[in-house]
C-alpha positions in Angstrom: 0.0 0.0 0.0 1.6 3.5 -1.2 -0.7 5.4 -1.7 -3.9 7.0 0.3 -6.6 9.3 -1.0 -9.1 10.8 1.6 -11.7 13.1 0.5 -12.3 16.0 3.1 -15.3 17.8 3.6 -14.1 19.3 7.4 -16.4 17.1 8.9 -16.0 15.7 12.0 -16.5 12.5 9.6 -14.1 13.8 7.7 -11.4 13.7 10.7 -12.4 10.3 11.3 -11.3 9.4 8.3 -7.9 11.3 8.1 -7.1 9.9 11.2 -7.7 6.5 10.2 -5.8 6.9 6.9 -2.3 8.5 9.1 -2.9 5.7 11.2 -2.5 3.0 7.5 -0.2 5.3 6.4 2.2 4.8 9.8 1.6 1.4 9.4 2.7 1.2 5.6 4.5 4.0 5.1 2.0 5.5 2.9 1.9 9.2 1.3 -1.5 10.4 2.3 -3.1 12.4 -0.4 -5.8 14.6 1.4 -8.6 16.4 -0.9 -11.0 18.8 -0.3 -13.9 18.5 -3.2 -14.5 22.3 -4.5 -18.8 22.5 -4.5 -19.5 24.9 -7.3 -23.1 26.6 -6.7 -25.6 26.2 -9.7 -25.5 30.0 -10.4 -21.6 30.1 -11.1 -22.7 27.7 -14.1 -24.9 31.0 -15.7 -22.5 33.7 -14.7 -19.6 35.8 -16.4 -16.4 34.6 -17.1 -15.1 37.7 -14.5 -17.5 36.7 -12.0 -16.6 32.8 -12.1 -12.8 33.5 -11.9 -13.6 36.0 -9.0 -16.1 33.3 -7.0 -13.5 30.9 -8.0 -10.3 32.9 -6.4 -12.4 33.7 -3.1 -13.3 29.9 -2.8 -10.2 28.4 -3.5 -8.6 31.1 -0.8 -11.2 30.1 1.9 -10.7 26.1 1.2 -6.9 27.4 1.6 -7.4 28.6 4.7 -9.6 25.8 6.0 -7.3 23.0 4.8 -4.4 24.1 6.7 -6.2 24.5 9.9 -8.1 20.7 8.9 -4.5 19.6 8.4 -2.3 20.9 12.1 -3.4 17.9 13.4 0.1 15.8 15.4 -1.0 12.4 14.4 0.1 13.9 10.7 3.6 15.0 11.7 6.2 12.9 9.9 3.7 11.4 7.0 4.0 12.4 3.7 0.6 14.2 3.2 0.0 16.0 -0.2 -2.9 18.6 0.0 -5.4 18.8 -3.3 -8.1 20.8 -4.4 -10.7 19.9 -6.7 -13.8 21.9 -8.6 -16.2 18.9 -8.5 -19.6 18.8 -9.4 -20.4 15.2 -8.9 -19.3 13.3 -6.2 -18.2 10.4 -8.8 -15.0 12.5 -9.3 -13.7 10.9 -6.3 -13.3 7.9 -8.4 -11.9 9.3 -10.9 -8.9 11.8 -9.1 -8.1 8.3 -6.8 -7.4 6.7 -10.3 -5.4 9.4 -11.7 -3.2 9.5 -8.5 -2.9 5.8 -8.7 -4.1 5.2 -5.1 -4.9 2.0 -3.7 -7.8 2.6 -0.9 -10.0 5.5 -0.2 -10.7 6.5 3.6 -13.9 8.3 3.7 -16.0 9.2 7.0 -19.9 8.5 6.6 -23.0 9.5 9.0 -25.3 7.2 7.1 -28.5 8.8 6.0 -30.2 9.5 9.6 -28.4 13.6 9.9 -26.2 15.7 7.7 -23.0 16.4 8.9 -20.9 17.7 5.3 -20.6 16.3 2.4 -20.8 12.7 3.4 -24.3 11.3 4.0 -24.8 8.0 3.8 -26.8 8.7 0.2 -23.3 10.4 -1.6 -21.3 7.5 0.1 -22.6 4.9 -1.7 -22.0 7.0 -4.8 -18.2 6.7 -4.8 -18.6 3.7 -3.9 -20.8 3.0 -7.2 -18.3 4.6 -9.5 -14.9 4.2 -7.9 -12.7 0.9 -8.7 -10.7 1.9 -6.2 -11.6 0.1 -2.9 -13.3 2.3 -0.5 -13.2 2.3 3.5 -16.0 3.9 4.7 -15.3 4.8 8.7 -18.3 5.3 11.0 -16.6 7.1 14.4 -13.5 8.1 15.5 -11.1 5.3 15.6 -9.6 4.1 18.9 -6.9 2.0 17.3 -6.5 0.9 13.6 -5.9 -3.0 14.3 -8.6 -4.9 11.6 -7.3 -8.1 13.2 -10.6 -10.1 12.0 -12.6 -8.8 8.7 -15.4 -10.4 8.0 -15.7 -10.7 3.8 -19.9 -11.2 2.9 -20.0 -13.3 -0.6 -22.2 -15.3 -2.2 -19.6 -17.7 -3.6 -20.2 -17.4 -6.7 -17.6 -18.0 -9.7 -18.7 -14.4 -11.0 -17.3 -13.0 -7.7 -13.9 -14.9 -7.6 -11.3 -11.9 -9.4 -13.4 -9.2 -6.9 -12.6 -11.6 -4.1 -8.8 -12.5 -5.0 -8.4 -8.5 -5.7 -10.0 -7.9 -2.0 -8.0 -10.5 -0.7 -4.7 -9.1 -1.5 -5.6 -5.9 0.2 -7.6 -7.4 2.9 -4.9 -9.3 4.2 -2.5 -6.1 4.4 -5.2 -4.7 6.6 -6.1 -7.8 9.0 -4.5 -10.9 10.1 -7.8 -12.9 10.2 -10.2 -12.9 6.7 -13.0 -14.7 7.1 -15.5 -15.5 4.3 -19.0 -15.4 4.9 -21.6 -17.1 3.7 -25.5 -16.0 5.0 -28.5 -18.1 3.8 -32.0 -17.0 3.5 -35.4 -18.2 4.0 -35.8 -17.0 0.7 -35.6 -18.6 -3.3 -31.9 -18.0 -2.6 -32.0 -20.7 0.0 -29.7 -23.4 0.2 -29.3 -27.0 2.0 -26.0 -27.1 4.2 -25.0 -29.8 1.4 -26.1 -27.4 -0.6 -24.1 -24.2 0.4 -20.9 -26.6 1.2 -20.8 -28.1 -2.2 -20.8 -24.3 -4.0 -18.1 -23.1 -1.1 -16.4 -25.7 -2.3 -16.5 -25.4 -6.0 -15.8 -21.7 -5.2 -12.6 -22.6 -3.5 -11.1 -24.9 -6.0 -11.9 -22.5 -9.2 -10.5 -19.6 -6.8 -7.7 -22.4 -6.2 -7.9 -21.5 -2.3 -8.0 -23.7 0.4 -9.6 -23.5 3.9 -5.8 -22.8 5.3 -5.9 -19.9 3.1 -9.1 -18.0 4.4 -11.9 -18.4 7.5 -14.6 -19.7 6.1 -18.1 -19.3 8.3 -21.8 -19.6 7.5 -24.6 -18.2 9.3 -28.3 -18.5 8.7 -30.8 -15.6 9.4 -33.9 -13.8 8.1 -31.7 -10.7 6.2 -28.3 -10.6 5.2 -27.9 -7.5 6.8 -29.1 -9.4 9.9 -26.7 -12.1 9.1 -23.7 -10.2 9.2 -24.9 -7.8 12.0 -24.9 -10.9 14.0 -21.7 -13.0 12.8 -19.9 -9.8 13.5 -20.9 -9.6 16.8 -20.2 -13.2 17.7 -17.1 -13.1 16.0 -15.7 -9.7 17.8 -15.0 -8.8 13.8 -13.5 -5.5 13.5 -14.4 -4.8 9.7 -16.5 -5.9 7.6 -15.9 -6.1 3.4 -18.2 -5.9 0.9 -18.2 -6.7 -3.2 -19.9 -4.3 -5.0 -21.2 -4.3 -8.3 -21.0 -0.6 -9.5 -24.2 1.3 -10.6 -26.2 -2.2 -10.4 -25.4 -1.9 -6.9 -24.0 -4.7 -4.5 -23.9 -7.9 -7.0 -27.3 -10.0 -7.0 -26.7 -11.6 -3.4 -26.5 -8.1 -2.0 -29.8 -6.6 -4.0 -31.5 -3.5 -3.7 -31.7 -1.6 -0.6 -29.4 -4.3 1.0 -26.1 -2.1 -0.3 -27.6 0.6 1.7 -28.1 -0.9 4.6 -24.1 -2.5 4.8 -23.0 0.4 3.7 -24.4 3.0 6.1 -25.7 0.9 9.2 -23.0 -1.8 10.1 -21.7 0.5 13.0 -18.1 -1.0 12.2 -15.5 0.1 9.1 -16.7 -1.0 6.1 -14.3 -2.2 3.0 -16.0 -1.9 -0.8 -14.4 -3.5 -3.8 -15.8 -3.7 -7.2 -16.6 -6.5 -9.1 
């Protein structure tokens, strides 16, 4: 891991997030690339050249300003940190800058949809998540130590999900020392007999050519698969949870509809995107 991009909206999220990042980058001796996301109002878009440039230069001076007072912070001191400004418009741009910079994992703080506090709802979460193929950590609260010893991966086993998986796996186990796959059946048409579920983990493991020495594997049944992993990670004392996500579709079929809300902006604990 070289590389960290954190999007900054001055937030109290938003420090949740840097500090989580500066506490990776310690551990991997990362540069941290901070950026603050430039909101152009709808009425700069109908206005003068002279007056854009001149809302333009006052902004840019005031996100000045704010950035370095967002940045003294003494868990920073001795990290590489590179400061950027961005005029974005959408909040898919994320995606886009962390590919540019070559990054290998956003840190981004979330509230969830219940208040507003900046930028980052729950609602514009899940869009970089949506667009970004960079994997995404989504932090929740200030962090008392950065130590994902157990992460708790949710997948359906299915050959589609194997390159998401492998890819997540190769990060996941810089982050953690314990990855644990997890499987979460359903009294729905998605239900599966034990036999069942251990003869596609199995398949799933030999075409991923992984063995149960390589990863955890655990299943759980309950009535949601939100409700699933709400409970296996509170069993399992997991410290993050990882999710595959299948772009603008959403979190792949095993993960429908509101379901990628729900992971992504109620599980109280950090939560780790990758797109499939």
């Amino acid at each position: 891991m070289k590389k960290i991009i954190v999007p900054v909206d001055f937030s109290k999220h938003s420090e949740y997030a840097l500090e989580t990042a500066a506490e990776l980058a310690k551990q991997h001796d990362a540069e941290l690339i901070v950026m603050h996301m430039l909101e152009m109002s709808e009425s700069i878009f109908s206005a003068s050249l002279t007056e854009r440039n001149d809302e333009n230069a006052f902004m840019l001076l005031v996100a000045k300003k704010e950035f370095d007072t967002f940045l003294d912070q003494p868990y920073l001191e001795g990290l590489k940190v590179t400061p950027m400004i961005k005029y974005l418009k959408v909040l898919n741009e994320v995606a886009t800058v962390a590919k540019e910079v070559n990054a290998d994992i956003i840190v981004m703080g979330s509230r969830g949809h219940n208040d507003y506090d900046g930028v980052f709802t729950g609602s514009n979460t899940e869009k970089v998540v949506r667009h970004s193929d960079t994997p995404v950590l989504i932090v929740k609260s200030k962090p008392s130590a950065v130590n994902f010893n157990h992460i708790v991966l949710a997948t359906d086993f299915s050959e589609e999900s194997i390159p998401a998986i492998t890819k997540a796996l190769n990060l996941l186990n810089e982050l953690g020392q314990e990855i644990t796959l997890l499987n979460i059946n359903t009294p729905n048409l998605g239900f599966l007999s034990t036999d069942e579920v251990d003869e596609k983990i199995a398949l799933f493991l030999e075409k991923a050519k992984l063995t149960e020495k390589d990863v955890t594997i655990a299943r759980i049944a309950d009535h949601s698969i939100e409700g699933g992993i709400s409970s296996y990670i509170r069993r399992s004392k997991a410290d993050a949870v990882s999710v595959i996500t299948h772009g603008r579709k959403g979190l792949n079929h095993f993960f429908s509809g509101s379901i990628s809300e729900d992971i992504v902006n109620h599980v109280k604990l950090p939560v780790v995107t990758f797109k499939l």
